[in-house]
C-alpha positions as CSV (number, residue, x, y, z in Angstrom):
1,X,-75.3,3.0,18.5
2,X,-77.5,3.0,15.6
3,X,-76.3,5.6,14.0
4,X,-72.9,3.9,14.1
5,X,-74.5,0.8,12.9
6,X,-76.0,2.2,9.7
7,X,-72.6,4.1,9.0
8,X,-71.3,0.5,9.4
9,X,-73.7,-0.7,7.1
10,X,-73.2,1.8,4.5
11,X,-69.2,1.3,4.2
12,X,-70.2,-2.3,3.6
13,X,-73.0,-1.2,0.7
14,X,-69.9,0.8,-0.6
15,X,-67.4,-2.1,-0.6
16,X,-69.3,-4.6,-2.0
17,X,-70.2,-2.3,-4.9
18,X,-66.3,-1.5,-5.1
19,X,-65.5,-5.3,-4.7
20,X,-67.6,-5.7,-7.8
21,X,-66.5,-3.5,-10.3
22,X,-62.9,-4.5,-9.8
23,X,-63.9,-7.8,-10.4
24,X,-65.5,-6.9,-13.6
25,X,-62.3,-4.3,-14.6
26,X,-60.0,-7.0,-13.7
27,X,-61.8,-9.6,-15.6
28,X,-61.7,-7.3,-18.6
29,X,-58.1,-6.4,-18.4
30,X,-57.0,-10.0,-18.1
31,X,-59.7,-11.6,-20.5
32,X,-58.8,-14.0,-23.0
33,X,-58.6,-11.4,-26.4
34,X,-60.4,-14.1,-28.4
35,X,-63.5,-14.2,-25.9
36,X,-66.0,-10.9,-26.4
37,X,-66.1,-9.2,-23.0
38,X,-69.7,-8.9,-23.2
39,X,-70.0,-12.9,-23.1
40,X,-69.4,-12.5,-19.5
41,X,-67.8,-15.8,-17.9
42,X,-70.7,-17.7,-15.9
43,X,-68.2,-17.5,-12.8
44,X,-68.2,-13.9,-13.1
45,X,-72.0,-13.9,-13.7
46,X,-72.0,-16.0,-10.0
47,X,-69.7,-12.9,-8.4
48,X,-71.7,-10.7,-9.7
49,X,-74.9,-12.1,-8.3
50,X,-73.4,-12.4,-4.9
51,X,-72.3,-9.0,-4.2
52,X,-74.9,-7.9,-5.5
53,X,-77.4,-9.7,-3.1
54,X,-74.8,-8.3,-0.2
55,X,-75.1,-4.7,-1.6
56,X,-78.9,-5.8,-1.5
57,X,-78.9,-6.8,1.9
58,X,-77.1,-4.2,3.3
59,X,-79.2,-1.5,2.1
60,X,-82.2,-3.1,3.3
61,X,-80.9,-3.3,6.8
62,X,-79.3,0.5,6.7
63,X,-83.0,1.2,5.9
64,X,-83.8,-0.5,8.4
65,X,-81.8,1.2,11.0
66,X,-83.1,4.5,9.5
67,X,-86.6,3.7,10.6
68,X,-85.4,2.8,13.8
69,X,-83.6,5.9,14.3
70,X,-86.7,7.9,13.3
71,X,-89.0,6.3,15.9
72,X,-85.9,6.4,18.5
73,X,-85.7,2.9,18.8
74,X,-82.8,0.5,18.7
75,X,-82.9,-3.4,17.3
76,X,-83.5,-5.7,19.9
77,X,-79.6,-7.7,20.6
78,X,-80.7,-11.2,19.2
79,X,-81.4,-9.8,15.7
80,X,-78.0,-8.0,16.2
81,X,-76.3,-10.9,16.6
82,X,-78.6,-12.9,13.8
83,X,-77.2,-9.8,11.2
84,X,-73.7,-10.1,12.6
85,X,-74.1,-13.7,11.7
86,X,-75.5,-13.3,8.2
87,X,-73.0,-10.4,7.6
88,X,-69.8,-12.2,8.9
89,X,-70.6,-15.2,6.6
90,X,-70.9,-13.3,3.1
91,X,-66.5,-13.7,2.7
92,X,-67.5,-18.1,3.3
93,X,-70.1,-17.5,1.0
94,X,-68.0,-16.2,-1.4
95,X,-65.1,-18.5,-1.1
96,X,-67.5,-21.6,-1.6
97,X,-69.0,-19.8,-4.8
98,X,-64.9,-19.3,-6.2
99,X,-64.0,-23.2,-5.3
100,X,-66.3,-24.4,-7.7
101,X,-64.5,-22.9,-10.1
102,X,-61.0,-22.6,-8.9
103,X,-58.7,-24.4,-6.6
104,X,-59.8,-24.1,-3.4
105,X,-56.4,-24.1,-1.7
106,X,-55.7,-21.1,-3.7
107,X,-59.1,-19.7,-3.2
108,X,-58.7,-20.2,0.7
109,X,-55.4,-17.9,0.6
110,X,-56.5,-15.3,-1.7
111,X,-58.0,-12.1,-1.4
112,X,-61.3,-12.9,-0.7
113,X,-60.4,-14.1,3.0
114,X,-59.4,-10.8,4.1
115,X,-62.7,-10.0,3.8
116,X,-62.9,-11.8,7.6
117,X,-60.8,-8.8,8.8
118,X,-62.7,-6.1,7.1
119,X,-65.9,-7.4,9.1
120,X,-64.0,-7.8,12.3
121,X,-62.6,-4.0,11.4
122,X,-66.1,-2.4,10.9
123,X,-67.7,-4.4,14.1
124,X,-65.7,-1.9,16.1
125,X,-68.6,0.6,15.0
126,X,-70.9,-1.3,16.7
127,X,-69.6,-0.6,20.3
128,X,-70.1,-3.2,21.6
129,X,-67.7,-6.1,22.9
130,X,-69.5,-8.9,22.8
131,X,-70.4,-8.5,19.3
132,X,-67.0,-7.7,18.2
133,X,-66.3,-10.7,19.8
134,X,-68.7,-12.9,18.2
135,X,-67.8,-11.2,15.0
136,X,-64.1,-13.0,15.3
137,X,-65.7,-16.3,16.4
138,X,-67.9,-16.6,13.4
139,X,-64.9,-15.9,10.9
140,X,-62.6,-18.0,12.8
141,X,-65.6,-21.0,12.4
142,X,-66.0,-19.7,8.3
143,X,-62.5,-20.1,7.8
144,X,-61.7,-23.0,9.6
145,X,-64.9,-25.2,8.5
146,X,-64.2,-24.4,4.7
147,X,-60.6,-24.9,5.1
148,X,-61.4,-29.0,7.3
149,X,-64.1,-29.2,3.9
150,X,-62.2,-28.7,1.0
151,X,-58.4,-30.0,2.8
152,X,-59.6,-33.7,0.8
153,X,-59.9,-31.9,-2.5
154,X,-56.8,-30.4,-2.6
155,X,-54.1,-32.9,-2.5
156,X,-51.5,-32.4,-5.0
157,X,-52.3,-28.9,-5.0
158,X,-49.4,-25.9,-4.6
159,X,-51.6,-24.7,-1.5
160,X,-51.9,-28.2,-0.2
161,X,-49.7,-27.7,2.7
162,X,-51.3,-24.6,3.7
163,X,-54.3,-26.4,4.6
164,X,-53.1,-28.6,7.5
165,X,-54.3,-28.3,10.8
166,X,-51.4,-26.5,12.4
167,X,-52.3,-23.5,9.5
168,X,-55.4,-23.4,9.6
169,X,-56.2,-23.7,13.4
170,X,-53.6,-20.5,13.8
171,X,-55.2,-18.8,11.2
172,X,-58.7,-19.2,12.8
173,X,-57.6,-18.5,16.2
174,X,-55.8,-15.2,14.6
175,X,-59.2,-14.1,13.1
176,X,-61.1,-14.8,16.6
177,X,-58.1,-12.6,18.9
178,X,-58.8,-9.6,15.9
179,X,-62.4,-10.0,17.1
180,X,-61.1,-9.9,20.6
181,X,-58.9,-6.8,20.4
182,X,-61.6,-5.3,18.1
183,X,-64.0,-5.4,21.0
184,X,-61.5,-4.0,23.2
185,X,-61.5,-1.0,21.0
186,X,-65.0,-0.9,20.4
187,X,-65.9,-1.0,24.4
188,X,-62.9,2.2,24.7
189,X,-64.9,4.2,21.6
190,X,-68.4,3.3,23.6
191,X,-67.3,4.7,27.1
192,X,-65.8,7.6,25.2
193,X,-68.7,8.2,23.5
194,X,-70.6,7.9,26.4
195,X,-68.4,10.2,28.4
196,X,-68.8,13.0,26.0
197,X,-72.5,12.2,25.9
198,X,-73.5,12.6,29.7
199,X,-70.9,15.9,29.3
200,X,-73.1,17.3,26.9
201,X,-76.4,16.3,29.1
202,X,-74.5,17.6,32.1
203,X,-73.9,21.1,30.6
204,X,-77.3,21.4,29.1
205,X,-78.8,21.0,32.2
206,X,-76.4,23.3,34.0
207,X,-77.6,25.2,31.4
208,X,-81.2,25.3,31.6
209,X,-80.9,24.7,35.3
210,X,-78.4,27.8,36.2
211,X,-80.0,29.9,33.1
212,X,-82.5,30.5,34.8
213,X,-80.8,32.2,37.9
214,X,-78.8,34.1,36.1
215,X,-77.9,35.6,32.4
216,X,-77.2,32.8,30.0
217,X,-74.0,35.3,29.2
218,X,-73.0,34.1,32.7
219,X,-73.5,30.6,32.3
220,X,-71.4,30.1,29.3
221,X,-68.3,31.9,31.0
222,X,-68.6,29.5,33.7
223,X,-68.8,26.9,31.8
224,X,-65.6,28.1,29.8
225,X,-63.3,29.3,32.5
226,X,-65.2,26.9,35.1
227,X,-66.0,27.1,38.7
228,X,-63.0,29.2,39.7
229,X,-64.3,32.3,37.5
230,X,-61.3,34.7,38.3
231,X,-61.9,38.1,40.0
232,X,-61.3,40.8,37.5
233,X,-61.8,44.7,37.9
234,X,-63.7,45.8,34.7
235,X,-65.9,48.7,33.8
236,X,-70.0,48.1,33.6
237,X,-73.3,50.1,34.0
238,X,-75.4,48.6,36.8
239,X,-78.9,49.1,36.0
240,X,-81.6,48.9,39.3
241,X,-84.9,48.8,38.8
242,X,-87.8,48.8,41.4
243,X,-91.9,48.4,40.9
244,X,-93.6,51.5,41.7
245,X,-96.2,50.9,44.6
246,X,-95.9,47.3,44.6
247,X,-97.0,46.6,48.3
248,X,-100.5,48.8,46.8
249,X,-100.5,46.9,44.1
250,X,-100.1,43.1,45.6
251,X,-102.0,44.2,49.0
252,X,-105.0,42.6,47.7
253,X,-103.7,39.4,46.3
254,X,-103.2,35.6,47.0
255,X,-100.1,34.5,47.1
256,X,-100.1,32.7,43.9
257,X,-101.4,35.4,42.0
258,X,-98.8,37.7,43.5
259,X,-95.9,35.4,41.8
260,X,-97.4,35.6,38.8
261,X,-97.6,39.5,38.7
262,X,-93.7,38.8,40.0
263,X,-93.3,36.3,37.1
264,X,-94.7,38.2,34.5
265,X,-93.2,42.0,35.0
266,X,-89.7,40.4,35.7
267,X,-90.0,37.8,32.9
268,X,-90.5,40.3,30.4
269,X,-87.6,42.4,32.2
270,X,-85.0,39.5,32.1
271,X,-85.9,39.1,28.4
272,X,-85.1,42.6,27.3
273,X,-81.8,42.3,29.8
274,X,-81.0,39.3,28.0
275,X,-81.5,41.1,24.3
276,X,-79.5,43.7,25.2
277,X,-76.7,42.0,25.9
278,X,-77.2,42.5,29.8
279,X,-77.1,40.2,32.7
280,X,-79.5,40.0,35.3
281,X,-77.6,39.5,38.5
282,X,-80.2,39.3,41.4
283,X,-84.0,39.3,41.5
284,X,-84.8,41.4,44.4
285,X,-88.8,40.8,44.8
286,X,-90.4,44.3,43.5
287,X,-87.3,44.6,41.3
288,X,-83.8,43.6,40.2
289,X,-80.1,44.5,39.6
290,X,-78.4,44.0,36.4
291,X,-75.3,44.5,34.5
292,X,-74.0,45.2,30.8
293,X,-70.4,44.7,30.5
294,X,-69.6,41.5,33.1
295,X,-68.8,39.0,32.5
296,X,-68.7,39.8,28.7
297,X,-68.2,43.3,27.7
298,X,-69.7,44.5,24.2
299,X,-68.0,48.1,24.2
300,X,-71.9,49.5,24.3
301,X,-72.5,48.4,27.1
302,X,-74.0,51.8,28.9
303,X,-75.8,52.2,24.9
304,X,-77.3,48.7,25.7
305,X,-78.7,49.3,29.0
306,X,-79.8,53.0,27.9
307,X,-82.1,51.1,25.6
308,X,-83.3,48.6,27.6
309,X,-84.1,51.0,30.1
310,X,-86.4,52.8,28.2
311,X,-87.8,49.7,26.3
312,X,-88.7,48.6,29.7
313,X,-90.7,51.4,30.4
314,X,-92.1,50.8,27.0
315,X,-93.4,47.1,27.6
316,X,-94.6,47.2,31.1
317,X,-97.9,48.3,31.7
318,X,-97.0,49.5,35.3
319,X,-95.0,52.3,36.2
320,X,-91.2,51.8,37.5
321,X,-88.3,52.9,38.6
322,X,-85.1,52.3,36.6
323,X,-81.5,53.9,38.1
324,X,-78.0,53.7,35.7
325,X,-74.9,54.4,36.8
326,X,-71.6,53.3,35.2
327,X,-67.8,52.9,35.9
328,X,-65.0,50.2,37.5
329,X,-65.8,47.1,39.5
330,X,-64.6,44.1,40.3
331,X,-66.2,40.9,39.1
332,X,-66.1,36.7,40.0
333,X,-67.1,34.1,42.4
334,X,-66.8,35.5,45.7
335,X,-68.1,32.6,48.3
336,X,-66.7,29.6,50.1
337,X,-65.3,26.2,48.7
338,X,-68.7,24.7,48.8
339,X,-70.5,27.4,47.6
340,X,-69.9,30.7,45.4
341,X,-72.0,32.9,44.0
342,X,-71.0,35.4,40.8
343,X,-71.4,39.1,42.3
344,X,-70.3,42.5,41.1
345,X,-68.6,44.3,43.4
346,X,-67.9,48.3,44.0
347,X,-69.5,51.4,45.1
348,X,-70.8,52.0,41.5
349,X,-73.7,49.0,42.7
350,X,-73.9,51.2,45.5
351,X,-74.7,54.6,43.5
352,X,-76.9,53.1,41.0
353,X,-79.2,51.9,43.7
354,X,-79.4,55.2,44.9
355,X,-80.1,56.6,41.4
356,X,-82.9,54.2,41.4
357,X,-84.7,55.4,44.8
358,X,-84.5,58.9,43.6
359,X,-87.0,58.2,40.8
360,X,-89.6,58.2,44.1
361,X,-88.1,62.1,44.5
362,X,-88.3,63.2,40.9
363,X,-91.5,61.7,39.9
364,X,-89.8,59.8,37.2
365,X,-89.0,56.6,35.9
366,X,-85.0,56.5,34.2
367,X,-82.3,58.2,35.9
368,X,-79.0,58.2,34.5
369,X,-75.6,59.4,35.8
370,X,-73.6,61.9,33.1
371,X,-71.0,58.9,33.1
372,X,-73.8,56.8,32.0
373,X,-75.0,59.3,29.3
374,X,-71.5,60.1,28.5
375,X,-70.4,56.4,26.8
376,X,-74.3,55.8,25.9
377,X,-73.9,58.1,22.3
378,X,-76.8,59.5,20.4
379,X,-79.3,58.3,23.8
380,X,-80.3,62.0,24.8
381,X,-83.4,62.0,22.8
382,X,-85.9,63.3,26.2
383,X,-82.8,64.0,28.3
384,X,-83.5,65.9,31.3
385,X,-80.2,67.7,33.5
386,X,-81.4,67.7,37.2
387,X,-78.1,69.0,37.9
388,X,-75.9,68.2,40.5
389,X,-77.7,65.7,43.3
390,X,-76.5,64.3,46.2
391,X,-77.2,61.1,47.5
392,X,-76.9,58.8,50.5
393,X,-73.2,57.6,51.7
394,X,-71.4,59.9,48.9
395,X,-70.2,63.6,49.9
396,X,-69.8,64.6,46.5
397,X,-73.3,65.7,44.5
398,X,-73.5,63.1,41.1
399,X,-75.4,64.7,38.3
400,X,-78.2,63.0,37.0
401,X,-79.9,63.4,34.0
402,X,-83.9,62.2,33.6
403,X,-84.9,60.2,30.5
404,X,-88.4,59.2,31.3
């Protein structure tokens, strides 16, 4: 709402400074060629001083607003409606400053009275109804008190008949149903605004929420295809990854100190996943599954988690266990109405869990299947063959290759 407001205000700033030097343009084009322009007409001096005093004003109160919006603050509603008052009065106070020099029939039904409708235009940025609202009321009072003042001066003029009651009651009443209808609009643009607003706070804290469950990769396709995340068969490499002699290791511990060992050898995990374009699908205690390639593929995905793997074993100060195996499964919410969960599915999970457990066999810490070595390109710096191995609940040997 402030931010509105100070656009508001600037638009008027920018007017009023338009208003003006049309004024002086016009004067100049349509000056008496006897009189020297620069012996400026003192009713042209008084327009001059009035807009400018508006242009004045207006930039003191977008200041305003700009310290406001830099403390996160708003101004309290009675000064809004004081500077709705003050603002919404500037078009009388320049139609009393024109009827001391002209007619002011002529002056009521000339250009400077649509000035009322610009206000009641711009109070729209506001948002707010009532203020609209009041916006109208005040130009319907302007315009109708100036119009009941000056009706006595202005028999015999042209514009006389303009100035009856019938007119000028219509007119004002016109002015305060523009007020009306601009508060209409201004209450749609503020529940739209506000719509998209708690939108954005919903998604950022599905966001921050949800991120933290699972890959931020995973979060933002949820978020664009939405809760009914289609199944789709694509190919990935599912990465496993297990704490070497973690039971040892914890046996000793509290607790508390135990989640923070968890915390800080799987946070620093999650965040090479994460670099590597990777998901992390499910924190298993001791260790973890990930993927690289669903929901979004990269077309490196086996390179990415190649590299992660052995930065891994890099970073952490503790030895682990880190199985890669790669080919076709099938990805998406899998669950029921009330609750789904994001899962990859297919016996490559399967055979990359049992790459992992063999590290225990081999004495090492990255094992990679040939397909994973295959598609990983320009990886098999400290490649190992082991040749042909066969492992649990699959009759044909896989061959596996040791990186580390």
């Amino acid at each position: 709402m402030v931010l509105s407001e100070r656009l508001r205000t600037g638009i008027l700033a920018a007017l009023f400074a338009l208003i003006a030097a049309l004024v002086v343009l016009f004067t100049w084009a349509y000056r008496d060629s006897a009189m020297p322009f620069l012996r400026l007409p003192e009713t042209l001096h008084r327009i001059l001083m009035v807009m400018g005093g508006l242009i004045a004003y207006e930039l003191w109160v977008r200041a305003v607003l700009g310290y406001l919006l830099r403390r996160d603050s708003s101004p309290p509603p009675a000064i809004r409606y004081v500077n709705a008052l003050i603002e919404t009065s500037m078009p009388s106070m320049l139609v009393f400053v024109l009827s001391r020099e002209f007619d002011p029939a002529g002056v009521l039904q000339g250009p400077v009275v649509y000035l009322y409708a610009v206000f009641i235009i711009l109070s729209t940025l506001r948002l707010d109804f009532w203020l609209s609202t009041f916006t109208g009321l005040v130009a319907a009072g302007g315009y109708c008190a100036l119009s009941f003042h000056f009706a006595a001066q202005t028999e015999g003029s042209a514009y006389a008949r303009l100035l009856s009651p019938n007119f000028v009651l219509a007119k004002s009443i016109v002015l305060l149903l523009c007020g009306v209808v601009a508060g209409l609009v201004a209450l749609q643009l503020r529940r739209r605004i506000s719509r998209v607003f708690r939108a954005l706070q919903e998604r950022s804290r599905i966001v921050s929420a949800f991120g933290q469950q699972v890959s931020p990769a995973v979060v933002e396709e949820l978020l664009r295809q939405g809760p009914g995340l289609a199944s789709r068969k694509s190919f990935v490499c599912v990465m496993f990854m297990d704490i070497r002699d973690f039971t040892r290791q914890v046996e000793h511990r509290s607790p508390e100190e135990i989640v923070a060992f968890q915390n800080r050898v799987l946070g620093v995990a999650a965040e090479v996943i994460n670099r590597h374009h990777g998901m992390v699908n499910q924190f298993l205690g001791d260790g973890f599954m990930a993927t690289f390639g669903a929901p979004l593929a990269t077309g490196d995905d086996c390179r990415n988690a190649v590299a992660a793997a052995r930065e891994l074993v890099s970073r952490l100060d503790i030895r682990v266990g880190i199985g890669l195996h790669a080919g076709d499964v099938v990805s998406g919410n899998i669950g029921s109405e009330d609750r789904k969960q994001y899962s990859i599915t297919g016996n490559v999970v399967i055979l990359a869990s049992r790459i992992e457990q063999l590290n225990k066999e081999f004495g090492s810490q990255i094992l990679v299947s040939r397909e994973v070595l295959e598609r990983a390109g320009n990886q098999e710096a400290g490649a190992e063959p082991l040749g042909p191995v066969r492992v649990k609940g699959r009759d044909a040997p896989i061959e596996i290759i040791r990186l580390a």
